[in-house]
Legacy VTK file of the C-alpha trace (Angstrom):
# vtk DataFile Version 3.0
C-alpha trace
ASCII
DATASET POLYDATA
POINTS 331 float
0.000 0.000 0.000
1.417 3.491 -1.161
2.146 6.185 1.560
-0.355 8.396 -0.083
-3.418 5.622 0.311
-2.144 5.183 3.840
-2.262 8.981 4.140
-5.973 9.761 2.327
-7.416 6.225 4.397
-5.623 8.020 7.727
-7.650 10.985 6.738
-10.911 10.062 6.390
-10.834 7.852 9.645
-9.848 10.608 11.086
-12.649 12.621 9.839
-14.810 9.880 10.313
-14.155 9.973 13.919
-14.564 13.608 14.449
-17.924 13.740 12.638
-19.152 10.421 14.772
-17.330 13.171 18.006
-19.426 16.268 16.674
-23.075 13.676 16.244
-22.771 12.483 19.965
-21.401 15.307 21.814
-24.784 16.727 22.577
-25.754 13.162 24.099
-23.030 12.958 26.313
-23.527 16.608 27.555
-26.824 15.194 28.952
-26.445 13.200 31.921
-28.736 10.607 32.993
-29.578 8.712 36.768
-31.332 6.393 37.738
-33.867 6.745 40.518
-34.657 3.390 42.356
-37.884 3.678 44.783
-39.892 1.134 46.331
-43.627 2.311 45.950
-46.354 2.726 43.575
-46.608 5.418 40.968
-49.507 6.939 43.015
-47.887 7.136 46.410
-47.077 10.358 47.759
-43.276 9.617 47.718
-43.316 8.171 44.243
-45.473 11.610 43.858
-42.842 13.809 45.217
-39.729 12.298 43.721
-41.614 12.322 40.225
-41.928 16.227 40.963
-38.332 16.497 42.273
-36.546 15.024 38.782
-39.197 17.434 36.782
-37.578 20.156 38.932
-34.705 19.093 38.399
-34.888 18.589 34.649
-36.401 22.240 33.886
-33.699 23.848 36.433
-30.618 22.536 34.143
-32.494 23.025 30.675
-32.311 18.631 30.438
-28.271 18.411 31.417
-30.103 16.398 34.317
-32.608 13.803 33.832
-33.481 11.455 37.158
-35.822 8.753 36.101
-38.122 7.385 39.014
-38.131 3.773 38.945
-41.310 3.268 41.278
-42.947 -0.188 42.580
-39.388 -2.059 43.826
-39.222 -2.397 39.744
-35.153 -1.746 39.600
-33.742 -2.837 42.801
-35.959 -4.283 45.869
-35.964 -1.687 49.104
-33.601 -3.133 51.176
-31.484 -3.002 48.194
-31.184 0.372 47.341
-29.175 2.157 49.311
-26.554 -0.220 48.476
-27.008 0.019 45.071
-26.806 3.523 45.164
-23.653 3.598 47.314
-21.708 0.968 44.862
-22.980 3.265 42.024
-25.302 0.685 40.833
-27.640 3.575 40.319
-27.080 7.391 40.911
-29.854 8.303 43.611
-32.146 6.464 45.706
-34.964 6.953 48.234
-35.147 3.893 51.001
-37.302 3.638 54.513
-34.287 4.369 55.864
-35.038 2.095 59.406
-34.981 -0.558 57.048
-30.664 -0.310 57.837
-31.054 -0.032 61.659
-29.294 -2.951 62.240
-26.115 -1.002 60.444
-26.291 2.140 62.797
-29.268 2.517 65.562
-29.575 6.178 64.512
-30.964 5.532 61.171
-34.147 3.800 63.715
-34.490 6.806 65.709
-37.679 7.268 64.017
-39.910 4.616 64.535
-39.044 4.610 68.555
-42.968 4.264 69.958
-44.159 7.297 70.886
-41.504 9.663 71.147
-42.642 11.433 68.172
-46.476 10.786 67.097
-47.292 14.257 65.605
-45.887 15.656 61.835
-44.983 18.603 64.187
-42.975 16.806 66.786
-41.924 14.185 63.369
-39.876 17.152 61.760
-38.580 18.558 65.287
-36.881 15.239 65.481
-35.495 14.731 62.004
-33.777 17.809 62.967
-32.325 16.875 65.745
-30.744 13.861 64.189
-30.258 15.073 60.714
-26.324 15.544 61.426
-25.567 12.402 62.816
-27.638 10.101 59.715
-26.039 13.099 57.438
-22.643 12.076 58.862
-23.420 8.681 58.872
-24.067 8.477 55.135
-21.419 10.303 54.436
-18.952 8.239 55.745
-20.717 5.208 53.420
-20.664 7.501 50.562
-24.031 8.715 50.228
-24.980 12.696 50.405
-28.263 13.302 52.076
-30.657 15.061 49.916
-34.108 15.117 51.357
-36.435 13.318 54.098
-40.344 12.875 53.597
-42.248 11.521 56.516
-45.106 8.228 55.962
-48.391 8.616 57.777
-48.866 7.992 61.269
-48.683 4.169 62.190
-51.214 1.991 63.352
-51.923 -1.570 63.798
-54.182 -3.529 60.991
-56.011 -7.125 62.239
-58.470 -9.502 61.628
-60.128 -9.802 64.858
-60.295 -7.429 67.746
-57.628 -5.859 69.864
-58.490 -4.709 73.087
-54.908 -5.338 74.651
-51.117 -6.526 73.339
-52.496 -9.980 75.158
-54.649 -10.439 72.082
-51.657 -10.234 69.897
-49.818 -13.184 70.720
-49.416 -15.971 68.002
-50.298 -13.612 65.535
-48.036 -13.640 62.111
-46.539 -10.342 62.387
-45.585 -8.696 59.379
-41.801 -6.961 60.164
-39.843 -4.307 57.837
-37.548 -2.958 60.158
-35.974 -3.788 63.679
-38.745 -2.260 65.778
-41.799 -3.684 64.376
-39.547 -7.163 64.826
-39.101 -6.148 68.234
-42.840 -5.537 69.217
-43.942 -9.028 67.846
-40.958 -10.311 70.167
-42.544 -8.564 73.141
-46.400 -9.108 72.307
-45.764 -13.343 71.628
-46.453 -12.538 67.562
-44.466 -14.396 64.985
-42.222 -11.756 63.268
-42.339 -11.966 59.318
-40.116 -9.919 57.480
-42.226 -8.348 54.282
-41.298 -5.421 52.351
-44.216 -3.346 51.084
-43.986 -3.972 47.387
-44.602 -8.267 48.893
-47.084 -6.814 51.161
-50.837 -7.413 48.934
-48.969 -11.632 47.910
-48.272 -11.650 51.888
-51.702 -11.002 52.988
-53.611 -12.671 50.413
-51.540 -15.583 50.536
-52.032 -15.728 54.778
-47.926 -15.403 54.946
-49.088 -12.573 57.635
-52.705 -11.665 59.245
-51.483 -8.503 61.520
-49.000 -5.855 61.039
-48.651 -2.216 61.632
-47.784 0.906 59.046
-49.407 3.563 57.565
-52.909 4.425 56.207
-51.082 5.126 53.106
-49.253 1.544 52.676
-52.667 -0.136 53.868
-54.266 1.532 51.219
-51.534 0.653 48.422
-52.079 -2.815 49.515
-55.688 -2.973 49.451
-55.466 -3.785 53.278
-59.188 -4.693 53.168
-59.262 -7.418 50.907
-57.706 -9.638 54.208
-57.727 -7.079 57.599
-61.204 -5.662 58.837
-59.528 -3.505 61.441
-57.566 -0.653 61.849
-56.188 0.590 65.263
-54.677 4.350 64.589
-52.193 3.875 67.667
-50.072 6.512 66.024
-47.454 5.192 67.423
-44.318 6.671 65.486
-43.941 8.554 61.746
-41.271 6.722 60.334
-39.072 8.690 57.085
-37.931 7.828 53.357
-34.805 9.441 52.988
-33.425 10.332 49.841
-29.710 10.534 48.788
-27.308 10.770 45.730
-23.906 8.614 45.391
-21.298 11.059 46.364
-18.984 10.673 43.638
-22.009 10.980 40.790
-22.528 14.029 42.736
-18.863 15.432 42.739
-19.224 14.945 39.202
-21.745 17.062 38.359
-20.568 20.925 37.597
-20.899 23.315 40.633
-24.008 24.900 38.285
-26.038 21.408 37.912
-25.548 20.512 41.674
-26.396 24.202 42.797
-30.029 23.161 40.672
-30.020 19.716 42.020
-30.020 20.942 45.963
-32.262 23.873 45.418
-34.599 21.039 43.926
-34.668 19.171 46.900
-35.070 22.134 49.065
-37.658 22.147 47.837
-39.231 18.478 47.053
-38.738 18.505 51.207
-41.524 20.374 52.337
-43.623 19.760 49.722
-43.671 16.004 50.843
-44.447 16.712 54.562
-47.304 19.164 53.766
-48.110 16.144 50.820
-47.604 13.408 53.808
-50.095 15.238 56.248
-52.327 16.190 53.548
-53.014 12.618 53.109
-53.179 10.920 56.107
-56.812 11.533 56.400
-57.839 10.902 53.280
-56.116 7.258 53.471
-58.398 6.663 56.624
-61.219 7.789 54.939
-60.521 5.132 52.007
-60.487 2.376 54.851
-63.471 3.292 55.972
-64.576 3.711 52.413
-63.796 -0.226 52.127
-65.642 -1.403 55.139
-62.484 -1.266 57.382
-63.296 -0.587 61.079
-60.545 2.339 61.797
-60.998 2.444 65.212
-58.702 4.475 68.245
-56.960 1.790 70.300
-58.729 1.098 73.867
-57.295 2.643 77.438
-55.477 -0.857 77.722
-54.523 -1.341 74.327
-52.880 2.088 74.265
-51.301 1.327 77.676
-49.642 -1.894 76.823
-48.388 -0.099 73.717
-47.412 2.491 75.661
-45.158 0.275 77.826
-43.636 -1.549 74.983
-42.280 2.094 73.596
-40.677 2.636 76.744
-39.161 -0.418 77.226
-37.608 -0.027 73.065
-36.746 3.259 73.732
-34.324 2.356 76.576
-33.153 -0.453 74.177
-32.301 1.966 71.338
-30.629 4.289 73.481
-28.232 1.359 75.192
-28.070 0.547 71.678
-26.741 4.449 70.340
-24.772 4.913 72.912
-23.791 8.468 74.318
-24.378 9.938 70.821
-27.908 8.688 70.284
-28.712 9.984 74.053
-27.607 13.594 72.414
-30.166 13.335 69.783
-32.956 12.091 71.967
-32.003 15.360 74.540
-31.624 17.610 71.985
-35.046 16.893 70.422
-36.700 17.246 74.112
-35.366 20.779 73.770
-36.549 21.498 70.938
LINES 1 332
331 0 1 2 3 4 5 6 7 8 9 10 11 12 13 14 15 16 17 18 19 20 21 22 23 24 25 26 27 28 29 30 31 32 33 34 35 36 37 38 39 40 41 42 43 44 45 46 47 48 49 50 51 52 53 54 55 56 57 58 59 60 61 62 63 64 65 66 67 68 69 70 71 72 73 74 75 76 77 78 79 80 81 82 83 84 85 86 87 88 89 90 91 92 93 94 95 96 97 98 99 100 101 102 103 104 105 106 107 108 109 110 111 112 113 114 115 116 117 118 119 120 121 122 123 124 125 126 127 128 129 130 131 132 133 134 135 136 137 138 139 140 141 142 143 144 145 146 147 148 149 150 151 152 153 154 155 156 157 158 159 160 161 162 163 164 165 166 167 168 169 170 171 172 173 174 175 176 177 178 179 180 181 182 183 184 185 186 187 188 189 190 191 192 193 194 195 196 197 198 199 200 201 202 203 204 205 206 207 208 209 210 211 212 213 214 215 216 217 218 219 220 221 222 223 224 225 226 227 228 229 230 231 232 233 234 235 236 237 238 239 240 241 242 243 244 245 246 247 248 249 250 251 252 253 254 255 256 257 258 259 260 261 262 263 264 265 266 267 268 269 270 271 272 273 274 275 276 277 278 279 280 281 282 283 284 285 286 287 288 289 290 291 292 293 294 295 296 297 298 299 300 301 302 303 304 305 306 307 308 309 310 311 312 313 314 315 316 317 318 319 320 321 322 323 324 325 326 327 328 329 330
């Protein structure tokens, strides 16, 4: 082959290359995440984090794009916040007292009754915000946002007039607390995520557990449960965070929009959260459910088992969970 062949071939691979260059650069000037969540489209979380990548999308003209993966469809929820940490996706949102059993401060939330109210809810996310902020840090996840779940109570197929009439019942679990109650009640802990929640209960797997209005109602709690005992007994958080180094990546302009966008997608899904709870009672009523306040002894015995879990999480923490349980008493 003659030098000048080599030459003109040389040439036109070369140009070849910079026109393929020139057709993708706008494609690669786009950056895209994945969003893994673990409820249905229609949930107020799903709701929220849908709004938050819009947000997000119009604030960097489309250099952005989160999509929402809702329903457990990319990565189950205990699953997420490790798949967002190894960079298996970009951002997550996880019930974060689903990883109490890493660090007892991610559980502070769903102590029994040391915050029942949205008010008293948000007064203690920010008392422990710094220590789960420093805590995912250190794991390589940047906080982003925290959205509280309705208030819990306890759904059945029979009465409840006291924790006695909860033994031998087959206790649906997501977290360490609610594994802990059916421990001190005599009920038969069975660990069930929500998306496995509606197979669980029709299925028999479980016939009790305790969560939201909202989660009942995604699981069409009345198909299997006729009762509903609004105990309120703690308002447990999704917290939402992005992989740290996805993050760094991002120019200082795109991550300047993508924390002004959850800002913002915070308080929206409180005021979303409280607006809500109501109406998801109202839809269990709506379906025949009997949503009922739990009896002087039923209330007591609950009572009793939030003090007794309380002193167990803060034995648990340690000196710095303590702090966060004072400071929030001041607040």
């Amino acid at each position: 082959m003659s030098f000048s062949m080599s030459m003109s071939r040389a040439i036109r691979l070369i140009g070849g290359t910079a026109l393929a260059l020139t057709l993708t650069a706008p494609a690669s000037a786009q950056t895209k995440w994945n969003l893994p969540a673990a409820y249905p489209t229609d949930n107020p979380h799903t709701v929220n984090l849908m709004a938050f990548a819009k947000d997000v999308a119009e604030a960097t003209g489309g250099k952005l794009q989160i999509t929402v993966h809702p329903g457990a469809s990319l990565f189950k929820a205990p699953e997420i916040k490790r798949a967002v940490a190894t960079g298996q996706a970009q951002v997550g949102e996880v019930l974060i007292s689903l990883h109490e059993n890493e660090d007892p401060i991610f559980g502070i939330d769903v102590i029994p009754f040391v915050a029942t109210s949205y008010q008293q809810s948000y007064k203690l996310w920010q008392a422990s915000k710094p220590a789960i902020e420093k805590k995912l840090a250190a794991q390589g996840l940047k906080l982003l946002f925290a959205v509280p779940w309705g208030p819990q109570g306890i759904y059945a197929k029979k009465d409840l007039n006291t924790v006695e009439d909860m033994k031998g019942l087959k206790w649906r679990a997501y977290n360490v607390g609610t594994s802990r109650i059916a421990d001190l009640v005599g009920a038969q802990p069975v660990t069930i995520q929500a998306a496995e929640l509606p197979q669980a209960l029709a299925t028999g797997v479980v016939n009790a557990f305790m969560t939201s209005g909202s989660t009942g109602y995604d699981s069409k709690a009345w198909e299997t449960m006729s009762h509903f005992y609004d105990t309120q007994a703690w308002i447990p958080k999704n917290i939402t965070f992005v992989n740290k180094a996805a993050f760094d990546a991002l120019d200082k302009t795109t991550q300047d929009a993508l924390l002004k966008a959850a800002a913002a997608a915070e308080p929206r899904g409180w005021k979303l959260a409280e607006e809500k709870a109501g109406w998801y009672l109202d839809q269990l009523k709506a379906n025949k459910m009997k949503v009922l306040p739990p009896s002087d002894a039923l209330k007591a015995g609950m009572l009793k088992i939030g003090e007794q879990l309380t002193s167990d999480w803060i034995k648990k923490a340690g000196p710095d969970g303590a702090a966060v349980i004072e400071a929030y008493k001041k607040m």
